[in-house]
N, C-alpha and C positions, 0 to 999 in steps of 0.2 A: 446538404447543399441546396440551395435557393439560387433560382437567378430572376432576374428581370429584366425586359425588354421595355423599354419605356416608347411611344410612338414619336412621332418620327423613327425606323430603326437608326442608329447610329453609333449607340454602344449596347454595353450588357452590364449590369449591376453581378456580382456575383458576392452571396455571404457564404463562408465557410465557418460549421461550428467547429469546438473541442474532438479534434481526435479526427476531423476530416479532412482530404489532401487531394489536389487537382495536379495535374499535365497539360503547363500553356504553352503549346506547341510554337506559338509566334509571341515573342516575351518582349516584343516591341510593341506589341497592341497591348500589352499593359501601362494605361493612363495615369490610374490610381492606385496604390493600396495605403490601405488602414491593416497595422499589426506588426507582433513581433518582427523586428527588422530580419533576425536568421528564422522567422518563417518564409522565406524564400533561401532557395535552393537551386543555380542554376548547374546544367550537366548538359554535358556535349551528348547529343545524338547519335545511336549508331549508325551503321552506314548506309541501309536502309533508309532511315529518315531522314537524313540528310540528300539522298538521291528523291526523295520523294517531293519533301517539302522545302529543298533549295534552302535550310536552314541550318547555323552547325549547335544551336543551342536551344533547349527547353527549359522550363522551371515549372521546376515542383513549389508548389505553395499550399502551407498547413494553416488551418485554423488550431482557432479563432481569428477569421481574419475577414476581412471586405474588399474587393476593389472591382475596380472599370475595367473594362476590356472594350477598345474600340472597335467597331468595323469598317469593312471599306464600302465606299460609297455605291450605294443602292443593294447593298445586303443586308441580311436580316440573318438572325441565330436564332436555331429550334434544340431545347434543350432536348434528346430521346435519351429514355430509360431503357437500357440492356436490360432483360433478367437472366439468370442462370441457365444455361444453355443452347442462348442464341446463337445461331449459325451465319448473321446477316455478314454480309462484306460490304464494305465501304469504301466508296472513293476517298482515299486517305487525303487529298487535295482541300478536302468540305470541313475537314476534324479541326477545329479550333482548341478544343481540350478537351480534357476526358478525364477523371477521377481515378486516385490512385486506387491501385488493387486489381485493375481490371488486366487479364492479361492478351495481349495481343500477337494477332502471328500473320504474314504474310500470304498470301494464295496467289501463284503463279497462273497468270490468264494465258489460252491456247495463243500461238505465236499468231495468228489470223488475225485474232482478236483484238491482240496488244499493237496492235502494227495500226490497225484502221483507229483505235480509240485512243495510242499515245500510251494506253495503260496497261504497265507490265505485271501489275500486280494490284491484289485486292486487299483489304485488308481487315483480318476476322478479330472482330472484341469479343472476347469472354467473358460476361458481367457476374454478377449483378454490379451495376454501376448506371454511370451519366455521361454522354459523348455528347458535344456542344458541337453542332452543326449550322455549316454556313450556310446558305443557300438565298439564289437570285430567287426573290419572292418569298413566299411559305413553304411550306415542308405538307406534301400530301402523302396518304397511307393507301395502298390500294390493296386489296388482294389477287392472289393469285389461285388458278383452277389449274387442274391436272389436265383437263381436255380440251376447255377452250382457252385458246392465246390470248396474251396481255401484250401489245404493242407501244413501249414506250421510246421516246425519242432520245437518241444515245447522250446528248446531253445533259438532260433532264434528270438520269436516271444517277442516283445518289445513294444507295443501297438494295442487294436484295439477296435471297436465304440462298447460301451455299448446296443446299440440296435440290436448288431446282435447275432446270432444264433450261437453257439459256445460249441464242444463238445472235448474229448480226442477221437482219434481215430489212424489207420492204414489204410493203401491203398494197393492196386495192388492183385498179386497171393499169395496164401498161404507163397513161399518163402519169395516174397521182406514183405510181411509183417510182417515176424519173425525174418528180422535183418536188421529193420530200428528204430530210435529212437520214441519215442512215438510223432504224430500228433495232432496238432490244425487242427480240418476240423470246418472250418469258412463260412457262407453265412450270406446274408444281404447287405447294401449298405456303401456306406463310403470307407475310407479305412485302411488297414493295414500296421505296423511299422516294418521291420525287417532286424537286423543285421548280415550283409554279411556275417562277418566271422565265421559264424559258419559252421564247413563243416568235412568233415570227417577225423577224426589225424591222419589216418594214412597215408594219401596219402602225404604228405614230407617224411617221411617214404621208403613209397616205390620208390619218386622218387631217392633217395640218394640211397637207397640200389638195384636197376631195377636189371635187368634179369629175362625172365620172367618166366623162369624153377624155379629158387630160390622163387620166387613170391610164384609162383603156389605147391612147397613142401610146403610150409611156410602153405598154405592156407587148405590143403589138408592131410598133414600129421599130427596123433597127436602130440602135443606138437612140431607140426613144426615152431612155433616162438620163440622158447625157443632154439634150437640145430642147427637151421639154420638161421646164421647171415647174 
């Protein structure tokens, strides 16, 4: 399998050789193909996927084949390579497709958890294989340390190894920790998946509207975002 991101992101090229087969989880984001017309194959979803990805159909498609895959506007696709006994979990939300063969299993997250993030569940790939990932911005790789914490922003975070330690949390002094978004504090070994763009809105915001008196009422004053433009 090959794929390609051309700049601007807005689609993915993907070539499929003799004998290799993909899972397009959203088969409306298929633009183009080139190939055997019964190398596509679509199949209704279990019920699992369908509660996940709000979808009731996937297709499988075999090479030798080519096609487009669109994205939605202001994402980008990072292809990651599984190898044989990764334990990553996935926000099943970000999985655009994934290569047949690979087997996948669901991991129930503590009810805490799933209540503040939405997400009831995680989702473990078995490779070796290819999972096409969406993600606002780029796709970063971080590691993780058994003793010192990795703090990433619950949004953000896009995969990480089922054997590590992983809680809902905040950091720093009283202030920054009452208007920062809710934390993943991560330890253990392996590493972690997370995408760039998630950062804070307001900052095109301010830099379109700068001065930094105007800033600083805006920030300071009641309902100073509302009367001061």
């Amino acid at each position: 399998m090959r794929t390609s991101v051309p700049p601007p992101h807005g689609y993915v090229r993907i070539e499929l050789d003799d004998g290799e087969a993909l899972h397009a989880l959203h088969p409306k984001a298929i633009l183009a193909y080139r190939g055997a017309a019964r190398g596509r194959e679509d199949r209704i979803m279990d019920a699992g996927g369908i509660y996940r990805k709000r979808k009731w159909v996937r297709s499988l498609l075999r090479g030798p084949s080519e096609l487009l895959l669109g994205l939605p506007p202001g994402f980008g696709l990072e292809a990651v390579d599984v190898p044989a006994g990764s334990d990553l979990l996935f926000d099943f939300r970000h999985v655009l497709f994934y290569s047949d063969g690979m087997a996948l299993k669901p991991r129930i997250q503590k009810l805490k958890t799933a209540w503040i993030t939405k997400e009831l569940t995680r989702m473990r790939f078995s490779g070796p294989g290819t999972i096409g990932i969406l993600t606002a911005g780029g796709l970063a790789r971080i590691d993780l340390d058994e003793e010192q914490p990795l703090f990433i922003d619950a949004s953000a975070l896009v995969a990480f190894p089922e054997s590590a330690s992983i809680r809902l949390s905040v950091y720093g002094n009283p202030l920054a920790s009452q208007h920062m978004n809710v934390q993943w504090e991560l330890r253990g070994t392996g590493s972690a998946l997370i995408q760039t763009g998630s950062f804070d809105r307001s900052l095109p915001e301010l830099l379109e509207k700068g001065g930094f008196i105007r800033r600083t009422l805006r920030e300071l004053l009641p309902f100073g975002g509302v009367y001061i433009k």
